[in-house]
N, C-alpha and C positions, 0 to 999 in steps of 0.2 A: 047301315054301317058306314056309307062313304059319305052320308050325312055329316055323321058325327067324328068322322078324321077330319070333315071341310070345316064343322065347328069348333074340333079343338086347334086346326090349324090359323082360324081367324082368331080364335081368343089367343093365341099363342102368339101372332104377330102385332094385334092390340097391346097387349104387355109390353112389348119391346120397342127401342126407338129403333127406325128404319132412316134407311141414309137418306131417303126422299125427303124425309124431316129436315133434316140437316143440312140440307139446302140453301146456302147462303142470299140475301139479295143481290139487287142489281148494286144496291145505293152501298150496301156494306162491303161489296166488292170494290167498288170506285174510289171510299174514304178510307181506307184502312189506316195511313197516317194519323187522320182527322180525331179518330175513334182512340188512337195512342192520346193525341195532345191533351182530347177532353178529359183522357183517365188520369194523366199524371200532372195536370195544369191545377187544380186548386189543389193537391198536394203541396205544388212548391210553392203556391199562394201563402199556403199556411205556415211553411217552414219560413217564408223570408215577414209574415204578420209576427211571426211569433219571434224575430232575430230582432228584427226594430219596431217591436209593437209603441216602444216609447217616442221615437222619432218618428211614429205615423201620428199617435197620439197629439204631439207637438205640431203635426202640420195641419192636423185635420182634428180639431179639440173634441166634435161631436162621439171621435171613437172613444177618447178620457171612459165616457159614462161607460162605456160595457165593461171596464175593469180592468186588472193590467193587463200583459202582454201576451198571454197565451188565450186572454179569451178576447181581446182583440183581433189576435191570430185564426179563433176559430169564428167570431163573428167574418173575418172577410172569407174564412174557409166553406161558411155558408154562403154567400152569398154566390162565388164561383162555385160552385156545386150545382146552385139554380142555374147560372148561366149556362154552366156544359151542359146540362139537361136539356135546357130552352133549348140550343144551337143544337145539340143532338135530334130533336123529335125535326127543328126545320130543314134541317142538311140531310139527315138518316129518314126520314120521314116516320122515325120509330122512336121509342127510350131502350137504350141497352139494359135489359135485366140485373145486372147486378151493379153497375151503376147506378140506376134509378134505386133498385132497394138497397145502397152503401149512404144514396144522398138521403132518404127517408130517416134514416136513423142518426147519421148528420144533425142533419135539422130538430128533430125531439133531442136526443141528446147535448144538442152545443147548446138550442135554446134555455133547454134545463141549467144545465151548466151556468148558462151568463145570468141567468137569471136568479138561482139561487147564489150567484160567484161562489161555485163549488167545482174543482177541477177533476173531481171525480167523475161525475158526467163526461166528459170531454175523455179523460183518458181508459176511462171504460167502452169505448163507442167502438175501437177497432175489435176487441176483444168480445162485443154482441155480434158485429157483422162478419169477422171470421168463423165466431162457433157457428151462424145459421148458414152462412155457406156451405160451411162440412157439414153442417147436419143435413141440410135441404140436398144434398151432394148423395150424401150417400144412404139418404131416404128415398130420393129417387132410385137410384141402383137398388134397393129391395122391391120396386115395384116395376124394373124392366125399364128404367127411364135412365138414360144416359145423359140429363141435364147440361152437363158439361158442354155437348154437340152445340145449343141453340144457345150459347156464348161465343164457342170461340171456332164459329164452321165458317167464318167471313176470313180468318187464318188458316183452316187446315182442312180437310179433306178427308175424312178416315173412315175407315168400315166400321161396322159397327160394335167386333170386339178391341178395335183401337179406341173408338168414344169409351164404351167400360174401364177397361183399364184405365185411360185418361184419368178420367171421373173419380173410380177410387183413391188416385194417387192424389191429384188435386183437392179429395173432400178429407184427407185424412190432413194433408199441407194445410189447409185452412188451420182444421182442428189445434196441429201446431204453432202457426204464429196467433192463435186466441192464448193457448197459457202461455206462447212466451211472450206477449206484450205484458196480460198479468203479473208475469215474472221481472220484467224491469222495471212497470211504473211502482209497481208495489215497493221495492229495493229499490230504486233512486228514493223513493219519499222517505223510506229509515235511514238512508245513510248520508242526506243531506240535509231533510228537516231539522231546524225551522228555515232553511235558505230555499223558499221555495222557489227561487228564480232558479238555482240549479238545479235543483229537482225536476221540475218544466226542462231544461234545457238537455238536459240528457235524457229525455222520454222522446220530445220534439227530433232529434237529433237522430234516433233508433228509429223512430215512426218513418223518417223521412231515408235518413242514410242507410239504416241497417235493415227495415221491411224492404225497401226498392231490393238493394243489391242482392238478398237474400230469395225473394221473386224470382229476379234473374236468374240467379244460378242453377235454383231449381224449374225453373222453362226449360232452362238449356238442358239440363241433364235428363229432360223426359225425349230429347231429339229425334235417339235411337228410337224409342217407343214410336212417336208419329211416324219418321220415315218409314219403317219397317208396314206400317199399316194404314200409309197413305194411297189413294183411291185416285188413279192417274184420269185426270181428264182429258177426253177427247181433244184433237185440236179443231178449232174452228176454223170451218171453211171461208174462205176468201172470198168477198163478193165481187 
């Protein structure tokens, strides 16, 4: 009998992530700035390719051939995506998980894009990486995985029913900015088509102005959530 309490207690703590997991490193502890600049550095890359993709065009003629301005914009937006990555694995001595799989789809998707010069690739690509977030989010949470922990434990600290909750909130937020980016690029293209420079420019604009601030405000308002269920660590002793 006490067999099998010890084996359902092992399978029962298998299932679930345990805060030992969540365990930040050394090197994630040290860059946390760093780890910010790679995430939102070829964003603004892209917003300022895609503002003067014509006067980069004109300085540097070789970009002319990837097409106009927004897939200009997403060709330098690949190319700084490789670069955070590279600098990520040699400063972090790791690739940050959804970074790395945000650039994967980046790269299929913008290459498609430039290559067919078809903007639907490009503007479809946040709206693949949001859905498999939430999905991947809260596919883990049905299997006892709080996914969310082995992102963001180099920022927060939380026991393990604060990664849950986390987790669901964040895999449902994805969920939502996936149909609302479909909800604007779709509606900019009918209500300014055929001007496709405006079209681009107020997707570009949302992508960059209205995803960011919109992020933010929902970090902040999870605050309560973390504080409430943050996991005080020890101080270290003085040598």
């Amino acid at each position: 009998m006490n067999d099998k309490n010890e084996f359902d207690d092992s399978e029962s703590a298998a299932m679930t992530t345990s805060d030992n997991e969540l365990t930040p490193s050394a090197a994630d502890k040290h860059h946390p700035l760093l780890k910010l600049v790679l995430e939102l550095g070829p964003l603004l890359v892209f917003f300022f390719g895609n503002l003067r993709g014509d006067w980069l065009a004109q300085q540097f003629p070789a970009l002319s051939a990837l097409g106009g301005p927004l897939f200009v914009a997403t060709g330098l937006f690949m190319a700084a995506t490789v670069i955070s990555l590279v600098v990520s694995k040699v400063m972090l001595g790791h690739l940050p998980l959804m970074p790395f799989v945000s650039g994967i789809v980046v790269l299929v998707f913008g290459a498609l894009g430039i290559y067919l010069q078809n903007e639907t690739f490009i503007k479809m690509k946040p709206t693949i990486v949001n859905a498999l977030f939430g999905v991947v989010l809260l596919g883990g949470l049905a299997f006892g995985k709080s996914l969310l922990g082995y992102v963001f434990n180099a920022a927060f600290q939380l026991d393990s029913e604060g990664w849950r909750k986390l987790t669901l909130r964040w895999g449902l937020f994805f969920l939502v900015l996936a149909v609302l980016n479909e909800v604007v690029w779709r509606l900019s293209n009918w209500y300014y088509l055929p001007d496709v420079k405006a079209a681009d420019n107020l997707w570009v604009n949302f992508k960059v102005w209205g995803t960011m601030p919109i992020t933010i405000l929902f970090t902040l308002s999870q605050m309560p959530l973390i504080m409430k269920h943050t996991i005080e660590q020890p101080a270290e002793s003085g040598k």
